[in-house]
C-alpha positions as a printed Julia matrix, in Angstrom:
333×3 Matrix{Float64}:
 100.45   49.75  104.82
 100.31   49.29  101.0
 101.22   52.01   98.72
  98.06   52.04   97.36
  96.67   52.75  100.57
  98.96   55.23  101.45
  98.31   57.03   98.28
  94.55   56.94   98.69
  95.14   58.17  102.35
  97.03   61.02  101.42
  94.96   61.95   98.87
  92.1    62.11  100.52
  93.99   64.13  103.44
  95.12   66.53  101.06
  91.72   66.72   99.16
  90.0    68.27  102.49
  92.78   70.19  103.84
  92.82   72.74  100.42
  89.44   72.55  100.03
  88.28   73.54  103.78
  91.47   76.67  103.39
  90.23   77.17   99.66
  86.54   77.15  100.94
  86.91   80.13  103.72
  90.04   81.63  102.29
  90.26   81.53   98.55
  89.9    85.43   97.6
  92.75   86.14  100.64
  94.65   83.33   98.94
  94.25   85.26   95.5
  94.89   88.32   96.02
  98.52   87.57   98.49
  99.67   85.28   95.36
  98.8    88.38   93.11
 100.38   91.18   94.94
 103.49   88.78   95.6
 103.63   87.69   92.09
 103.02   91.51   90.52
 105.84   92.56   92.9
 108.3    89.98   92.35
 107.51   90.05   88.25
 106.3    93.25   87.46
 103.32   91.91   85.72
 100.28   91.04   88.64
  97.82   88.55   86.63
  95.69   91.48   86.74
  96.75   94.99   88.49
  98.13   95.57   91.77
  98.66   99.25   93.78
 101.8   101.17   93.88
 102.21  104.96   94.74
 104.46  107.36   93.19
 106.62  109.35   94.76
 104.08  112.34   95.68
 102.3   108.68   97.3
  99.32  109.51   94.79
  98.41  105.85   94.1
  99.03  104.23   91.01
  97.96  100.41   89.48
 100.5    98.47   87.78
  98.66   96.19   84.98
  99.28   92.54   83.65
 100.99   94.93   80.72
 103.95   95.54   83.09
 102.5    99.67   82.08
 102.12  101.94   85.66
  98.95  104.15   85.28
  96.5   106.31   87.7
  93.37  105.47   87.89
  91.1   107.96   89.01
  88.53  105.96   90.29
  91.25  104.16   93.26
  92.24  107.91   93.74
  88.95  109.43   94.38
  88.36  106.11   96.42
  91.58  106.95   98.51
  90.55  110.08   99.25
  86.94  109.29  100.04
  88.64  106.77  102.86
  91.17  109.37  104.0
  87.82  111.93  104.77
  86.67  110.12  107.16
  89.92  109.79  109.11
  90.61  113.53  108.62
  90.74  113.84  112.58
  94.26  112.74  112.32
  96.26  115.37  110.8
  98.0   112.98  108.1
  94.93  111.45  106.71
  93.82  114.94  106.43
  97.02  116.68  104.69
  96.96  113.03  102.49
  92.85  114.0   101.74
  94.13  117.32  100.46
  96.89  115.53   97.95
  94.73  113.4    96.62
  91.49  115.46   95.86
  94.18  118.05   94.45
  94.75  115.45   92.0
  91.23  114.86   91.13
  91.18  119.06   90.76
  93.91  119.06   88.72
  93.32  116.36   86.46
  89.4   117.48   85.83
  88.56  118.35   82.68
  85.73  120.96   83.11
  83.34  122.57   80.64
  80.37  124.96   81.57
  77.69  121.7    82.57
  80.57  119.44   82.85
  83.75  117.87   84.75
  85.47  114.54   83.86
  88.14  112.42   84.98
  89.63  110.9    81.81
  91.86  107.99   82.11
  94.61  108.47   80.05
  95.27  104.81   78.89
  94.16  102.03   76.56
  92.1    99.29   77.72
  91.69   96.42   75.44
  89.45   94.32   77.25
  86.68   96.5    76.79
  87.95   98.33   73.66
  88.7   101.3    75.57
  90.85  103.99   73.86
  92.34  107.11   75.79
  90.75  109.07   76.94
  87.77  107.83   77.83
  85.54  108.15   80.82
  83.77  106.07   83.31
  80.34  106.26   85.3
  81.53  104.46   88.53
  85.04  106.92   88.67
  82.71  110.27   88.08
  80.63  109.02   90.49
  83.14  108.41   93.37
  84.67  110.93   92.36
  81.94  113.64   92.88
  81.25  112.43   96.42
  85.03  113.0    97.04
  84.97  116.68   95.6
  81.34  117.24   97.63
  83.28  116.35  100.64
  86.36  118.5   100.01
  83.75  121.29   99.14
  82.56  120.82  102.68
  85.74  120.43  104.32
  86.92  124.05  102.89
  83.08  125.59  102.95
  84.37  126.12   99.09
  81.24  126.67   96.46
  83.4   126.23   93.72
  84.88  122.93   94.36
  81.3   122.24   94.76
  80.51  123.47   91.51
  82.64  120.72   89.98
  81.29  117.96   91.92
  77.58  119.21   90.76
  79.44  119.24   86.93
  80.39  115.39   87.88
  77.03  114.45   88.57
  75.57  116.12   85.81
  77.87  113.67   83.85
  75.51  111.29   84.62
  72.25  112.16   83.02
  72.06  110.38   79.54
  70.88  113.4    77.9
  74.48  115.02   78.62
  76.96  112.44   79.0
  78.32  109.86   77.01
  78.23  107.49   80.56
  74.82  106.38   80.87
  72.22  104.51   78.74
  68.42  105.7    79.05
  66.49  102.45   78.49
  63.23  103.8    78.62
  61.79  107.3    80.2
  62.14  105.89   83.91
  65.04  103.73   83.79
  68.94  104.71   83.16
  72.27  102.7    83.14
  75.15  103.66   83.95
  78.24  102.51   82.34
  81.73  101.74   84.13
  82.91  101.2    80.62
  80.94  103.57   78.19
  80.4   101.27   74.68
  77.76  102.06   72.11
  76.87   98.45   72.52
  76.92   98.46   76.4
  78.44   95.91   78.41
  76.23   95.82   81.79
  78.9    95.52   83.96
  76.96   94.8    87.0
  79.51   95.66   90.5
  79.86   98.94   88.35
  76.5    99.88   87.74
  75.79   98.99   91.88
  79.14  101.18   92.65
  77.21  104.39   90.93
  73.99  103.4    92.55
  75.68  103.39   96.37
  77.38  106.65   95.24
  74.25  108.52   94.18
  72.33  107.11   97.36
  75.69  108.54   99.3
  75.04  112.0    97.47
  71.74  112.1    97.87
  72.02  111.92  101.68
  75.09  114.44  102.18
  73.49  117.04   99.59
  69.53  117.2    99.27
  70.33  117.01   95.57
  66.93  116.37   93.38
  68.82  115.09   90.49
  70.79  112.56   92.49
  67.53  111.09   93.7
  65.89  110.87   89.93
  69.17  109.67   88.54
  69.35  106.79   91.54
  65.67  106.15   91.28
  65.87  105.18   87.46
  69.12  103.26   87.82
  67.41  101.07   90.9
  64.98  100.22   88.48
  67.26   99.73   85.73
  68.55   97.35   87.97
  65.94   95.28   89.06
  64.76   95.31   85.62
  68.14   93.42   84.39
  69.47   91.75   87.08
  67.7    87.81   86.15
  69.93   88.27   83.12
  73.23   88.27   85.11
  72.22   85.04   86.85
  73.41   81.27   85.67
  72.61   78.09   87.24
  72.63   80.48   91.19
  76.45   82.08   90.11
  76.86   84.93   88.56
  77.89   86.83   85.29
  80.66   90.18   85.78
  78.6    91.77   82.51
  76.0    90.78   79.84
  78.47   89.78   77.16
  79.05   86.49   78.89
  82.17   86.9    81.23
  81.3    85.06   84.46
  82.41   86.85   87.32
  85.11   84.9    89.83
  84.21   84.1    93.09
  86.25   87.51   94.59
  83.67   89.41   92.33
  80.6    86.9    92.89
  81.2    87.06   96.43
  81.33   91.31   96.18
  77.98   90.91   93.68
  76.39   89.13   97.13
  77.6    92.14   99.24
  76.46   94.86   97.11
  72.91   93.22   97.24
  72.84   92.82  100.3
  73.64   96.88  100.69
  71.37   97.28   98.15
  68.55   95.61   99.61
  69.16   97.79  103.06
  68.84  100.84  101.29
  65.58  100.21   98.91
  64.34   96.55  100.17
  63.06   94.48   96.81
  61.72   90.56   96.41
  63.98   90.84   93.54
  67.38   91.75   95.29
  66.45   89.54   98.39
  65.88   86.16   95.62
  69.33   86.96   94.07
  70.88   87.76   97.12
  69.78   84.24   98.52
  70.21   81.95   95.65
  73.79   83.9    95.15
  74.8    83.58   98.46
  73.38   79.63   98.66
  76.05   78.85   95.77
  78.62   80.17   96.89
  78.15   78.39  100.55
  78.99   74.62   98.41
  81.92   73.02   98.66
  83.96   74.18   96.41
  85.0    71.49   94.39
  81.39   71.71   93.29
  81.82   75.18   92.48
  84.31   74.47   89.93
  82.52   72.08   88.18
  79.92   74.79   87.96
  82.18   77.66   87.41
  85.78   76.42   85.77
  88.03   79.32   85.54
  91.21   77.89   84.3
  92.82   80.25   86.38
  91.32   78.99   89.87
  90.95   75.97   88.84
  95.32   75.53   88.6
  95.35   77.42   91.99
  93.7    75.21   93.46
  95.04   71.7    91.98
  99.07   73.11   92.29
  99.01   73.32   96.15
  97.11   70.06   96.2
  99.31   68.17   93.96
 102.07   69.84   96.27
 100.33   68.28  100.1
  99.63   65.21   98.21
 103.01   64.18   97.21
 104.41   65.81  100.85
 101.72   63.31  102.72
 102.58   60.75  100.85
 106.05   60.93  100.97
 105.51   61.5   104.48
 103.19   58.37  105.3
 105.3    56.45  103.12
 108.18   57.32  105.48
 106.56   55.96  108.82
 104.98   52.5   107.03
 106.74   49.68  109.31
 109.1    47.52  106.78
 109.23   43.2   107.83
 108.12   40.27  106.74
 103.87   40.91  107.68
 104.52   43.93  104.95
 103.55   41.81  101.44
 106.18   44.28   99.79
 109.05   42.8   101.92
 107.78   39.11  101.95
């Protein structure tokens, strides 16, 4: 065999081989390099869980900065309810919604969960406040409420909610009588950060359902709407856009917008979410070199073509090994 041929050969070996893992596998593949890389460096490409040592869990930021976020802790401690037959998750349900109680900044109609950091990518300055971390965040207070038949702690996760209604909070955008959104990252200007806006939807549904609350019904029924009303804006060429300022969304968060339509639609069925949903889902099922063309994140784009580069040269060395050397081989003549 040629070198040309073996070049061609191993290219084309390689080609499939990272595209079939990259096809299946590609957000696994992501997020393993991240946590590796963020725990080896101290700076993830993005942000990566630790705990401190109470185990209240903490994010660790591209910055290299260590911060709580109270939206992963009220998440935590949502997951840890539901294994609360086990003694631990219970006792770790109690640390972490002690955190949320402690932390809470509470006024007569109101209680917040500020983050206490910077964050420049939305222009963020501490403290601010966000719509999807009050929301989770009142569904873990309504359940340690319940858990301790306690009417205050109930209290606050009523205050959280209330957070929600444009008229008192800073959180949520009326844009018209019947239709509210609801900001993960509050901005005069709003960004319409769409995963966000679902996250608050599926927690007022979630609400809804455990409490008989009237408001959470209202304030779900005008966000739904809200929805439906912007989602064709988030869509380009069947992929989609993380908010309305332009930033497409990677295929981890395009492949989580598919999900939470697909959720959505189960709850409150729509012609709307089911089109999305399809044409989403229908882009993200191409190969995926095709989905680079049509969505070229520099960073995904040199994950994929290093460990390609890498098999190529291995095959190739490989082949190159095992080629028979004589005088039929025109190299050797």
């Amino acid at each position: 065999m040629s070198r040309r041929f073996i070049a061609i050969v191993s290219l084309m070996i390689s080609l499939l081989f990272v595209s079939v893992i990259w096809q299946f596998a590609e957000t696994t593949i992501h997020s393993a390099i991240e946590t590796a890389w963020g725990r080896i460096t101290g700076r993830p490409f993005n942000q990566i869980r630790l705990e401190d040592e109470r185990g209240i869990p903490m994010q660790l930021y591209s910055t290299g900065e260590k911060h709580y976020n109270p939206l992963f802790i009220a998440n935590e401690a949502k997951d840890e309810y539901f294994l609360r037959e086990n003694p631990q998750h219970a006792e770790r349900f109690i640390l972490l919604t002690d955190w949320l109680l402690e932390h809470g900044v509470e006024t007569d109609s109101t209680f917040y969960l500020n983050y206490d950091f910077d964050y420049p990518q939305y222009e963020m300055k501490a403290p601010w406040q966000s719509a999807l971390a009050q929301a989770v965040a009142m569904n873990a207070l309504a359940h340690r409420a319940s858990y301790e038949r306690d009417l205050v702690i109930y209290g606050k996760a009523i205050k959280a909610l209330n957070t929600l209604r444009p008229e008192v909070g800073h959180i949520s955008l009326a844009l018209s009588d019947s239709t509210n959104w609801y900001m993960e990252y509050p901005a005069s200007e709003p960004h319409y950060v769409l995963n966000g806006m679902m996250g608050v939807l599926f927690e007022l549904n979630y609400y809804r359902i455990i409490t008989k609350d009237p408001l959470a019904k209202e304030l779900f029924d005008k966000g739904y709407r809200a929805l439906l009303q912007k989602l064709p804006e988030f869509d380009y060429s069947g992929y989609s856009y993380y908010d309305l300022t332009g930033t497409k969304a990677g295929r981890m968060y395009h492949k989580k917008h598919i999900a939470q339509l697909k959720r959505m639609n189960d709850i409150a069925p729509s012609p709307i979410l089911q089109y999305y949903l399809m044409r989403w889902r229908r882009a993200d099922s191409y190969p995926v070199l095709w989905q680079m063309v049509m969505n070229p994140r520099p960073k995904r784009l040199l994950a994929f073509f290093l460990p390609f580069f890498g098999l190529w040269w291995i095959s190739f060395v490989l082949l190159g090994g095992t080629r028979k050397t004589g005088p039929e081989d025109p190299e050797h003549s």
